[in-house]
VOTORTI-681197 format. One record per residue: residue in three letters; x, y, z of N, C-alpha, C in turn. Coordinates in pm, whole numbers, plus 32768, in hexadecimal, padded with zeros to 4 digits. Layout:
! residues N
ALAXYZXYZXYZ/...
This chain:
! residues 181
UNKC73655B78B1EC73156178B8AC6C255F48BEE/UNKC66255C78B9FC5CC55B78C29C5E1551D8C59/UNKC65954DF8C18C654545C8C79C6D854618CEA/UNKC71F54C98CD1C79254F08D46C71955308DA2/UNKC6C3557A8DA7C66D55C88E23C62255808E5A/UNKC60055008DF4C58254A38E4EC5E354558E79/UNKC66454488E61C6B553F98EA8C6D654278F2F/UNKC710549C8F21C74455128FACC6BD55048FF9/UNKC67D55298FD3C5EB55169023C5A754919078/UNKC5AF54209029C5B253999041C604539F90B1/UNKC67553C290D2C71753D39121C6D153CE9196/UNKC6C5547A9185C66654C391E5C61C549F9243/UNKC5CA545591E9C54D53FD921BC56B5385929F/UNKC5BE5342925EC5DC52D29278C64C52D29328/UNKC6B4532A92D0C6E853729382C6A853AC93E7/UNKC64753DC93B5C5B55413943CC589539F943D/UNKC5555358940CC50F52D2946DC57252659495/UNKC5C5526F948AC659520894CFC64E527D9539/UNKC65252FE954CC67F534695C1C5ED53439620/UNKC57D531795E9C4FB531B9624C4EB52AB967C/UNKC52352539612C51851949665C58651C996CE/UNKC5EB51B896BDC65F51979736C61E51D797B3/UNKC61A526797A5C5C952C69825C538526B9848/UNKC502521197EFC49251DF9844C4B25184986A/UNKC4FE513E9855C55C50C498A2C59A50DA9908/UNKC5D551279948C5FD5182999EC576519F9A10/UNKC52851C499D9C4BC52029A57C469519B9A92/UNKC46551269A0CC43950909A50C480504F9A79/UNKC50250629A97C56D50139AE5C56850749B65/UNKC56950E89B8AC56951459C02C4F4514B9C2E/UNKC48251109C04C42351009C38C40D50739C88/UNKC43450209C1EC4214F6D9C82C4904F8C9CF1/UNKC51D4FB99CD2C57C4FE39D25C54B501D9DB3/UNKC4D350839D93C4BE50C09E16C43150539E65/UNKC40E50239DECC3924FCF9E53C3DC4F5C9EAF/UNKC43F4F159E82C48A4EBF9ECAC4DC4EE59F35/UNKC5004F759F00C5294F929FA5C4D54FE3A022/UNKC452500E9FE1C3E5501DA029C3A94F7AA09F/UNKC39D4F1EA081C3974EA7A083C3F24E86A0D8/UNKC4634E88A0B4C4C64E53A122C4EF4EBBA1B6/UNKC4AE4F27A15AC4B84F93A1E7C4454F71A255/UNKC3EE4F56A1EFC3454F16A250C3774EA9A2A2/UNKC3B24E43A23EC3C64DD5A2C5C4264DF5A352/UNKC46F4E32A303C4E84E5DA395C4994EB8A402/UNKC4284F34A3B0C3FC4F7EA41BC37F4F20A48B/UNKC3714EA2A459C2EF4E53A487C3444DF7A4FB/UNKC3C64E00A501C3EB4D9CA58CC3F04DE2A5D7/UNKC4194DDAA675C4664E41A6B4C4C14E8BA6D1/UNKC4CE4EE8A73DC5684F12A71BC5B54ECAA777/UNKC5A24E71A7BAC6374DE1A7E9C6194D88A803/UNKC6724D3DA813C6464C98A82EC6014C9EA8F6/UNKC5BD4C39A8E3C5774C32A96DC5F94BF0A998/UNKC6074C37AA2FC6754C1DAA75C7144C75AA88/UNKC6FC4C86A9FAC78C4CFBA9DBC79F4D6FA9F8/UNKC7354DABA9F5C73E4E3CAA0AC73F4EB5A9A2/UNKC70C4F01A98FC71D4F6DA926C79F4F80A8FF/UNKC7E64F8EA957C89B4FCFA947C8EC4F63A936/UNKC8E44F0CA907C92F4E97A8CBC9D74EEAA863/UNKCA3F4E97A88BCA9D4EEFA83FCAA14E9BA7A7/UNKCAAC4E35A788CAA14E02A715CA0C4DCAA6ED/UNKCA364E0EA672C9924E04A5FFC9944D90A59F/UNKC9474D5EA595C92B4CF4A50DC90A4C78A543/UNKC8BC4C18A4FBC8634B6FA56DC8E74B57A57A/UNKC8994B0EA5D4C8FE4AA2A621C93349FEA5E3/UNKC97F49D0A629C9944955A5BFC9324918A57C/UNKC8D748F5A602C86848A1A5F4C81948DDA5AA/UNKC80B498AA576C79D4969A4F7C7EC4989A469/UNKC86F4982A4AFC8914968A41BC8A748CFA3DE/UNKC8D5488AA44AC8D647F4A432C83D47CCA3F8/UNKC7B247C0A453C7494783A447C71847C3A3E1/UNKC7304809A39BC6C94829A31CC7264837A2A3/UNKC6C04834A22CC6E44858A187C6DD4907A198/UNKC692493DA1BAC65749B1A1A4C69F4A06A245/UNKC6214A56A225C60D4AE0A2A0C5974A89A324/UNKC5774A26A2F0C4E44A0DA34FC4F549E6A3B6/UNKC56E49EAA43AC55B49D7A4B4C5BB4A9DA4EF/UNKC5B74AE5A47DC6004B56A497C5584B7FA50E/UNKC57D4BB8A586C5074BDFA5F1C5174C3DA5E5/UNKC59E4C9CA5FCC5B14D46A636C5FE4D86A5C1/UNKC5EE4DE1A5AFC62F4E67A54EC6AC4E4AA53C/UNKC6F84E30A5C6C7804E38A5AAC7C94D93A56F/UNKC7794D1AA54AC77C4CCBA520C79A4CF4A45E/UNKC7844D5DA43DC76F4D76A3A9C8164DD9A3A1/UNKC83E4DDDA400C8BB4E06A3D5C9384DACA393/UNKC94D4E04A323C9C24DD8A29CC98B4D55A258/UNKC8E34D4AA236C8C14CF1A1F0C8D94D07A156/UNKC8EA4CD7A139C91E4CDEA09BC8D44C5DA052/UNKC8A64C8B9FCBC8584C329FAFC8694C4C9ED3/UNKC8BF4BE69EB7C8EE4C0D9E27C8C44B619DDF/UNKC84F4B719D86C7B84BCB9D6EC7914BAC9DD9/UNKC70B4C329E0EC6BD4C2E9E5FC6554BD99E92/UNKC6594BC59F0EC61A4B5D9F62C5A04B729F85/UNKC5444B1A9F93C4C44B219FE2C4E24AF6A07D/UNKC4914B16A0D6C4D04AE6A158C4D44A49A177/UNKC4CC49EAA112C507496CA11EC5704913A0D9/UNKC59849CBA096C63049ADA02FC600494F9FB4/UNKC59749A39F7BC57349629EF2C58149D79EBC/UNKC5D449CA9E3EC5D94A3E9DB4C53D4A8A9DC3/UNKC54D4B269DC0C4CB4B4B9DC2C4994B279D24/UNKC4354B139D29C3C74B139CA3C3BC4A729C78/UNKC3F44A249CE6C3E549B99CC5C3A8495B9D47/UNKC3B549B69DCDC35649669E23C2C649659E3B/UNKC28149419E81C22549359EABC1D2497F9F1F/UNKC21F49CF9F5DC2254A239FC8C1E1499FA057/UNKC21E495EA051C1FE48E1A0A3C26F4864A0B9/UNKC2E04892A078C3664844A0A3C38748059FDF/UNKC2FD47D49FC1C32947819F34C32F48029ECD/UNKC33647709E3FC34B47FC9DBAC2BE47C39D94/UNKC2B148469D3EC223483B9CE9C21948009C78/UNKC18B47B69C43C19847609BC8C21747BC9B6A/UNKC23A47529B0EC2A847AF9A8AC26E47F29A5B/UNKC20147FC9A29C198484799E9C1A448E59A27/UNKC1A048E39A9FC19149729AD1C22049BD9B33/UNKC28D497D9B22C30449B79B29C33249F39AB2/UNKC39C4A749B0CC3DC4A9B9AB8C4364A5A9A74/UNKC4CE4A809A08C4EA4A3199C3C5554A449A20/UNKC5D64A0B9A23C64749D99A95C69E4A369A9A/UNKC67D4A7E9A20C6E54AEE9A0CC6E04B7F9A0E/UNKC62A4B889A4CC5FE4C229A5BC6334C469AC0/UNKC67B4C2E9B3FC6914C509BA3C7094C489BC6/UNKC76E4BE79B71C7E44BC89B63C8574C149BB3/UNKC85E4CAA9B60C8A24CC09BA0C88A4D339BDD/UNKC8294D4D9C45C7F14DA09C7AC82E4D3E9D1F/UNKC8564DD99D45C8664DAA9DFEC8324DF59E78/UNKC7FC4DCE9EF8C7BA4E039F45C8254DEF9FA4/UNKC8134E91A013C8964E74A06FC82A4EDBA0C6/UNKC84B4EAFA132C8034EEEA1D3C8B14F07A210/UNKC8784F98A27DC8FE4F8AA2CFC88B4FD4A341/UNKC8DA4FCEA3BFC8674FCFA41EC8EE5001A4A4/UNKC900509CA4A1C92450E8A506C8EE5132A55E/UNKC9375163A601C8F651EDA63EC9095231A5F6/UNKC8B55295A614C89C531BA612C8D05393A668/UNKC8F753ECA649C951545BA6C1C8A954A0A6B4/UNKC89054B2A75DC82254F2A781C81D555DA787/UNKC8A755B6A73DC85C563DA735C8645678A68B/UNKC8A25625A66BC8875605A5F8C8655582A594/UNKC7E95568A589C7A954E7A556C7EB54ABA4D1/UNKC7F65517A45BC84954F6A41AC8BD54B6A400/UNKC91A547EA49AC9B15485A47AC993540EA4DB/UNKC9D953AEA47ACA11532FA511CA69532FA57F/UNKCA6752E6A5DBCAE352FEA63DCB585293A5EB/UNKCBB652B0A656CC315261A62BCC1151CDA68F/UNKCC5C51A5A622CC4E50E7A65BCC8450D1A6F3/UNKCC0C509AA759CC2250C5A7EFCBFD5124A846/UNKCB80518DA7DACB5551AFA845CABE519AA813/UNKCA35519AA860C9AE51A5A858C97B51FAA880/UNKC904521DA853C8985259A874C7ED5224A872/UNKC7935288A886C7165229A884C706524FA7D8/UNKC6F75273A7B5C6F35288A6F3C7565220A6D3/UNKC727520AA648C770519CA5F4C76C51C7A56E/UNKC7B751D4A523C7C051F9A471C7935144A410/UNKC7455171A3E6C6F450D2A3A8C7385119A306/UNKC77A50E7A288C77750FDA23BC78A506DA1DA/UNKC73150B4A165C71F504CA0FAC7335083A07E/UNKC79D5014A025C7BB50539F9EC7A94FBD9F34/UNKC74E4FE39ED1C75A4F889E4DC7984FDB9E24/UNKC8004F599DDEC86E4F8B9D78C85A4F469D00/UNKC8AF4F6D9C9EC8A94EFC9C13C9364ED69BF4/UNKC9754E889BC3C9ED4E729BA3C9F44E999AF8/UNKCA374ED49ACECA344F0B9A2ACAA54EF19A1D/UNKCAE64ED299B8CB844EE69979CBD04F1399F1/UNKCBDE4EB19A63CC344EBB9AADCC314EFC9B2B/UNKCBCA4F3A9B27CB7D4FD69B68CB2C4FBA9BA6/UNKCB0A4FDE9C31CAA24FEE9C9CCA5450709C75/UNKC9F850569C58C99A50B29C31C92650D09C7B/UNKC8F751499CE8C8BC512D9D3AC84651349D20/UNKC7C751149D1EC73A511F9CE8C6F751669D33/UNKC6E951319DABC696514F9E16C6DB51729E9D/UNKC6D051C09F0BC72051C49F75C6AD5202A00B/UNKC66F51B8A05BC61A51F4A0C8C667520BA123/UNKC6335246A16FC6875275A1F6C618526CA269/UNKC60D521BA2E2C5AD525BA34EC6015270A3C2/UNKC5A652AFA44CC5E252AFA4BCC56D5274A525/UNKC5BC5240A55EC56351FCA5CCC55251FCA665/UNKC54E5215A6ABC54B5235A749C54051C4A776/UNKC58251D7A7FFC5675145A85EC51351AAA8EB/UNKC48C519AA8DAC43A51C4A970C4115163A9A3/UNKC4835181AA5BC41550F6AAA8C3BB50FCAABC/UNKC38F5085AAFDC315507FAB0CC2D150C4AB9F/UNKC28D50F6ABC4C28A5169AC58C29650EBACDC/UNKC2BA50F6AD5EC2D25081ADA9C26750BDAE07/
């Protein structure tokens, strides 16, 4: 009888800390999840909002050939609207090195201090980069029309058993003010 209760108990035991680990696995995955898309929100909010020459009200969003041709990465992306429908499955540093394995300088870091090839695997980063309806900031316009606001959004995802799983998801808004003449 007292080795069926230390057994049930043992059970007990053992299913609370399997249910303890997973939930902390979880909050350290939604946590790196949100620092990476903190990060990629930083770099996008650090260019401008258009290419010199173009104009704020540009009707199509996303670089242009030339920076998608001339680079591995994000590193000739200049303006905001260059980061539209980047997709990045595992996540990139801005010279398109697996994160946790570059250098934050184009190379990778000794082996010693990378991650392993498969922590990031199947984790994906996706930017989409719309107007904004100016009387309501929340809501994009429809494809073809602009405004001076822009919808900047960023989502880490994870890939699970088949499944997009979203981790992390930012949202900003951004204004285009000229400059006074």
């Amino acid at each position: 009888m007292s080795l069926t209760i230390t057994s049930l108990a043992a059970s007990a035991l053992l299913l609370a800390s399997h249910s303890t680990i997973a939930t902390s696995v979880d909050v350290v995955e939604q946590t790196q999840a949100t620092g990476l898309a903190e990060q990629l929100m930083d770099e996008i909010l650090s260019k401008r909002y258009a290419a010199v020459g173009v104009g704020p009200f540009q009707l199509s969003l996303g670089p242009s050939a030339t920076e998608k041709t001339l680079s591995q990465g994000r590193e000739l992306y200049d303006d905001i609207d260059d980061f539209h429908g980047y997709l990045s499955w595992p996540p990139e540093d801005t010279w398109g090195v697996d994160v946790g394995q570059g250098d934050d300088a184009g190379g990778r870091r000794h082996p010693n201090f990378r991650l392993s090839d498969s922590h990031f695997s199947d984790w994906v980063t996706y930017v989409q980069v719309r107007y904004a309806d100016e009387n309501d900031l929340t809501q994009p316009l429809p494809l073809g029309q602009t405004s001076a606001y822009r919808l900047v959004d960023v989502w880490v995802c994870r890939v699970r058993d088949g499944a997009l799983r979203e981790l992390a998801h930012l949202r900003r808004v951004v204004a285009y003010v000229p400059l006074p003449q």
